[in-house]
N, C-alpha and C positions, 0 to 999 in steps of 0.2 A: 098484820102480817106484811113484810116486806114482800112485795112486785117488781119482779126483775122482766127483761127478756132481752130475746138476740135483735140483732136490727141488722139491716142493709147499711155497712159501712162506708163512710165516703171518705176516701183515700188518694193520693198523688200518683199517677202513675209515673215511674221511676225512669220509665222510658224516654217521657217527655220532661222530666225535671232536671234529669241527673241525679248527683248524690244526695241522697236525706242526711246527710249529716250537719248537711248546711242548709234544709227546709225545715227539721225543726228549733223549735225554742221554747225558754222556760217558761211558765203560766205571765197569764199579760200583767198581772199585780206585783210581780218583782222585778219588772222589766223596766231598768231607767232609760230616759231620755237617750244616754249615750251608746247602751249596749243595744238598743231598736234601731236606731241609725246605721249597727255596724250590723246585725240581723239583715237588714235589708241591703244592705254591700253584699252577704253572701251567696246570694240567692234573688233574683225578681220573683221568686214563688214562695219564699220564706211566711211560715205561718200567722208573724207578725205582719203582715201586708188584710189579714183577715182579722184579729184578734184586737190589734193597735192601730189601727188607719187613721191616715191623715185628712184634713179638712184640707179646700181646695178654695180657688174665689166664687165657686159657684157650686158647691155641693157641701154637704154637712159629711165628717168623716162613716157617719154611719150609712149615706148614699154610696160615698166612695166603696164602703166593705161588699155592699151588693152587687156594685158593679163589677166591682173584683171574683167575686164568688161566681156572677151569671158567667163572666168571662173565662175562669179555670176552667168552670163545667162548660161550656160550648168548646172551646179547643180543647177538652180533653184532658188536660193536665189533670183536673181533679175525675176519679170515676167512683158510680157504686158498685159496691162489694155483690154479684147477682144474686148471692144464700142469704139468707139470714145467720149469721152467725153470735159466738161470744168470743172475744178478744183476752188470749193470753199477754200477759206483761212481763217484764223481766227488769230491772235495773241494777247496773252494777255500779258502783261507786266507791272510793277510796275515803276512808274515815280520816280525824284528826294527826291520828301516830301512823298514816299511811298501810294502814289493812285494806283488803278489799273484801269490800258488803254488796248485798243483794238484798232487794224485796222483789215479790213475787203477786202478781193480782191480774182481775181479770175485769173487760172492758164489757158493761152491758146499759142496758136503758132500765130508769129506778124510777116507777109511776113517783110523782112529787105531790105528795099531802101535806097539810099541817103536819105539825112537830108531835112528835109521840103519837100522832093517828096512827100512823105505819110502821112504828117502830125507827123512827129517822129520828135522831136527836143531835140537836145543836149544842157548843158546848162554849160559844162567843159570842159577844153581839154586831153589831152590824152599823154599816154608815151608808147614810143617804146618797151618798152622791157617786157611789159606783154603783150602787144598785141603779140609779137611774142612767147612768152611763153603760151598763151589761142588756137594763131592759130594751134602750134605743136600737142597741146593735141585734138584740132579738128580734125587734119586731121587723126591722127593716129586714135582716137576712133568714130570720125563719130557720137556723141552726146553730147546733151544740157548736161552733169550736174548737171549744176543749172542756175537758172531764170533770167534774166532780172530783172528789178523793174519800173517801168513806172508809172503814175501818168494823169488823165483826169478828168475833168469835168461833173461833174454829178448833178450838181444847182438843175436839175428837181428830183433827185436820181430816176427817171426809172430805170435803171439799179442795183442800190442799196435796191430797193423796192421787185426787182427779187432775187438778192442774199438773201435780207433775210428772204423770203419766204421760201427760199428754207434750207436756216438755220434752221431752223422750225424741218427740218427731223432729226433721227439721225444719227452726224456725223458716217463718214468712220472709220476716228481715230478719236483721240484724246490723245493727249502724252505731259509732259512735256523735260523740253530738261536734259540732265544732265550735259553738259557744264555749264550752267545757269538754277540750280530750280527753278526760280520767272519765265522764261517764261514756256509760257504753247500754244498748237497751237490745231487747231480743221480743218477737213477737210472732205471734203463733193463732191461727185463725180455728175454727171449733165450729163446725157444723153436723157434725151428726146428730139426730135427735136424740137418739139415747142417752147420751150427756148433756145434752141440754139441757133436756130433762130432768134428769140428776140435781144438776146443780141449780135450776131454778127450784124446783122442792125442795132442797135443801137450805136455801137463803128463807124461805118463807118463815121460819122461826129464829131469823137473825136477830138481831138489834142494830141498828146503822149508826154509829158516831162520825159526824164529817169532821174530817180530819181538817180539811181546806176546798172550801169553794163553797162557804156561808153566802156569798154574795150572790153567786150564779145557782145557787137552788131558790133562794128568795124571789130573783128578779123571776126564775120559772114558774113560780107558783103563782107570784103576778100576775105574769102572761098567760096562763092557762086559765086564769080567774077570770081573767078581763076578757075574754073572746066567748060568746054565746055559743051553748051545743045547737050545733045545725048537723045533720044525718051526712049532709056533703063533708064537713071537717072530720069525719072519722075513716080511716084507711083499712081501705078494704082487701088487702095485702096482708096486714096484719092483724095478729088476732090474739087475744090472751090465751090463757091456761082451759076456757069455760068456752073458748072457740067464737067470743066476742069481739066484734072489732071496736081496733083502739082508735083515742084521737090524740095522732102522734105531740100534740103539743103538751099535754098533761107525761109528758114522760121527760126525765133528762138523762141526759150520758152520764156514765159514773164509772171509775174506776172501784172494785171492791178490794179492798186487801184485807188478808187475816194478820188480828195485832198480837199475833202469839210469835211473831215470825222475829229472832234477839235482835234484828238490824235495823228495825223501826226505833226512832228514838226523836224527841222533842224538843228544838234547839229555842233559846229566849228570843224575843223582840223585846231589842233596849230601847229605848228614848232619846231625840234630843230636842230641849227645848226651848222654849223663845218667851222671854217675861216680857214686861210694859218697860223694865225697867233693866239695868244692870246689878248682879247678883252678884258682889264677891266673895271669896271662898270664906272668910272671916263672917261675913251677914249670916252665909251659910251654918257656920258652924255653931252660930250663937241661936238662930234658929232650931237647927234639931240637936244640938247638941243633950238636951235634957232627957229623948231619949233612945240617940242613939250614942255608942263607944264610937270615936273618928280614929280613925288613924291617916296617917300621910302616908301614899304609898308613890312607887316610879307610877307615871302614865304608860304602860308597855305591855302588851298586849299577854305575854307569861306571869307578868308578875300580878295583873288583874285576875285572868284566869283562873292560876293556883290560890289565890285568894278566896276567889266565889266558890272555888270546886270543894277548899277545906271546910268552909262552912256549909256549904248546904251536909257536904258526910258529917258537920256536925248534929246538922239541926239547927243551926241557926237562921235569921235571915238578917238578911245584908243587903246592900246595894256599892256600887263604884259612883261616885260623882267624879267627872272629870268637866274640868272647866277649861284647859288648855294642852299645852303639849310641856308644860311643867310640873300642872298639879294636877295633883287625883286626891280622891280620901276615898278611904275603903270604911263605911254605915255602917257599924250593926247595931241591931235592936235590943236595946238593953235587958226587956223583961217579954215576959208574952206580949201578945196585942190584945189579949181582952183585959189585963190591966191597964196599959195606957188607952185602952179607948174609957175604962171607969175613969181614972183621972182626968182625962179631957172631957169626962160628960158624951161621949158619942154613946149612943143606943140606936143599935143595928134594927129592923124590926124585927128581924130574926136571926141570932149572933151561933152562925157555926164556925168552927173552929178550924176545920181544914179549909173553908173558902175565905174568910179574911187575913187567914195567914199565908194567900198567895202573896207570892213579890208583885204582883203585877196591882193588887187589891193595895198592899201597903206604901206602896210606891204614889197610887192616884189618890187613895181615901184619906191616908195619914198624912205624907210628906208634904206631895203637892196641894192639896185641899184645906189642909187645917195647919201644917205647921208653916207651911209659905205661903197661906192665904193672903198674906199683906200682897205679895205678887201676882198679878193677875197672868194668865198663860193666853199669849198672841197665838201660838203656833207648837205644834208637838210634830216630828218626824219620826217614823219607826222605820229601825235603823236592824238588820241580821246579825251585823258581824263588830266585835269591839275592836277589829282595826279599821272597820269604816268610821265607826264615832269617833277615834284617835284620830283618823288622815282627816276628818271635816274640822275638828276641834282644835287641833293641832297644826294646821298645815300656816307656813308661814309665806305662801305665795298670795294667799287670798282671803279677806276678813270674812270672817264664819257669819252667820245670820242666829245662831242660836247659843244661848249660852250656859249650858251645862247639858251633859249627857250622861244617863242612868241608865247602870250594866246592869240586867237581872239575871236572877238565874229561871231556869226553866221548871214548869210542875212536872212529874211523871204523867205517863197514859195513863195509870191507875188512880190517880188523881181526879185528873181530867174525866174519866169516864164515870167517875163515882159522883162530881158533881153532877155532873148531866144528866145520869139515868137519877137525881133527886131532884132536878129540876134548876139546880145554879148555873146560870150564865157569865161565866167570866167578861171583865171588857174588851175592846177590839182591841185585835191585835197583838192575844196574850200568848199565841204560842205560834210556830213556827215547824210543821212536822217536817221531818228529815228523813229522806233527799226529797226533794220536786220532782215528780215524773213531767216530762216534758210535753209539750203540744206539739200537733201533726204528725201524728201517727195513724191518728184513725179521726172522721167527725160524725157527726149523727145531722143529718137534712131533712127538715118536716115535708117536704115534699116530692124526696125522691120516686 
């Protein structure tokens, strides 16, 4: 059964900040070098000062985050929520043709067990080295952050029929971001027990798919592993369903959303990347050419697009290679993939059909691995948007470091949740859910 509960929110107070529209930002893993530097232009209290911290000549960036955090909370700037509450959400954002979309979810703490103990399932896998970089900045500061993303079922919308009741009232805030003007977030605090109530019995026969933030439930579950039960680490403030008290570190912040909601939707993570050697578009073509159809298309961001978009409504699969700002060739796959894996001799150890005929599976298992195995891979960058692979690949001010980039197209949620709940783990970095709820709006502190 999934375990939720309400917590003591730790929040900015607006008094002492000023505008949140410039304290927060978007989760620390899509946050580049350039846009953190402008983060922290907006704001000296911007959430990236906690999330992304700098190393200094004498302190490790994860010393600095602590120092930062004792510092908000001693002046003030940062306070706790005095209720325990659950945290409504709201985001508004502007689609591709300019509509404006919403999701709707609510902010709680989700005990963290192994995968499937709880009904918590993962649905990608994971890399080393942010995990050790999420775990540093744990131990040292002893708080969420920022959320989770998780994803449940709610066909009956019980759950959804309560949040928007409770929408009803006026929000807490309401702020646009300054990173991005077109988003806009609303938020709404829940403390009566009645509803608490509610909605904790009602998650307990959820199913949790995380949508985004594999890395920061892994590093929690770490960190709850790694620290001995002592009677002193459990909080006696709070207390479960059974009037137990918890030990705040076995629990992390999550936001829950229901994925019945039509404006959830799952954008691709392309590639670009970096051989031993230089790959021309001709090696290229003589490599897979057996079995994919090439064609030459513009490198331009519409004419990639309706490309990928006609074929996936076909059913096919495909890829873009673009090598520069002249050439592309738009992949597809000549026959199924369980024929060309019998002709190339691959035997899966267990060959499903809907998980190797992800883009992202034929892109790593086929393309890169067997048919451009002569080419060894230095370096791979995951890339959101195919006008960023253009503007890196393309850009004639400054020589690129990698040399082809691969546009995929995206799985559905239904996809995605059917491998999972059979136990398929896609590779990192295979989807990309859409929009990003932002950080600092609300954090969770093991020791408030």
């Amino acid at each position: 059964m999934v375990d939720i509960l309400p917590f003591n929110g730790l929040r900015f107070d607006l008094h002492m900040t000023g505008e949140l529209s410039k304290i927060i930002a978007p989760p620390y893993d899509i946050i580049s070098p350039l846009q953190k530097q402008q983060l922290k232009e907006q704001s000296p209290y911007n959430i990236v000062n906690l999330t992304l911290p700098d190393d200094s000549d004498d302190k490790s960036r994860y010393e600095n985050a602590k120092i930062t955090l004792q510092d908000f909370i001693k002046k003030g700037i940062l306070k706790v929520d005095p209720k325990k509450c659950l945290y409504i959400f709201e985001e508004f954002f502007v689609d591709d043709d300019g509509g404006l979309k919403s999701l709707t979810g609510f902010l709680g703490l989700l005990k963290v067990e192994d995968y499937g103990a709880g009904k918590v399932l993962r649905h990608e896998k994971t890399l080393s080295k942010p995990k050790e970089d999420r775990l540093n900045l744990l131990k040292a500061c002893r708080t969420n952050f920022e959320f989770i993303y998780t994803l449940y079922n709610d066909s009956s919308s019980g759950i959804c029929n309560i949040l928007d009741n409770e929408k009803k009232k006026e929000p807490l805030i309401t702020t646009n971001a300054a990173y991005e003007p077109l988003l806009k977030f609303k938020f709404w605090k829940v403390s009566d027990e009645k509803i608490l109530s509610a909605i904790i019995m009602a998650m307990k026969s959820k199913t949790l798919l995380i949508a985004d933030g594999h890395h920061r439930y892994e590093t929690s579950r770490l960190y709850s592993e790694s620290i001995p039960v002592r009677a002193q680490d459990f909080n006696s403030n709070a207390v479960d369903e059974e009037g137990i008290s918890i030990r705040p570190e076995d629990y992390i912040l999550s936001l829950f959303v229901s994925e019945n909601q039509k404006d959830i939707s799952i954008h691709p993570t392309h590639r670009l990347v970096k051989f031993d050697r230089k790959i021309s578009p001709e090696e290229m073509r003589e490599k897979i050419g057996k079995y994919f159809t090439i064609e030459i298309i513009s490198p331009e961001i519409s004419d990639i697009s309706n490309k990928m978009s006609s074929c996936l409504a076909a059913g096919c699969k495909c890829t873009c290679i673009v090598f520069d700002s002249q050439t592309c060739f738009f992949a597809v796959l000549k026959t199924g993939i369980e024929s060309v894996y019998k002709d190339l001799n691959i035997s899966p150890e267990k060959f499903i059909e809907e998980f190797e005929n992800l883009d992202v599976n034929i892109l790593h298992k086929l393309l890169l691995s067997v048919l451009l195995k002569d080419y060894e891979i230095r370096d791979i960058k995951f890339i959101h948007t195919i006008g960023e692979v253009l503007d890196i690949l393309g850009s004639k001010t400054q020589e690129t470091d990698f040399d082809a980039g691969f546009i995929l197209n995206a799985p559905s949620i239904e996809t995605v949740e059917n491998l999972s709940n059979n136990g398929f783990i896609m590779p990192q970095k295979s989807t990309y859910f859409y929009p990003k709820p932002c950080s600092g709006l609300v954090m969770y502190a093991f020791d408030n």
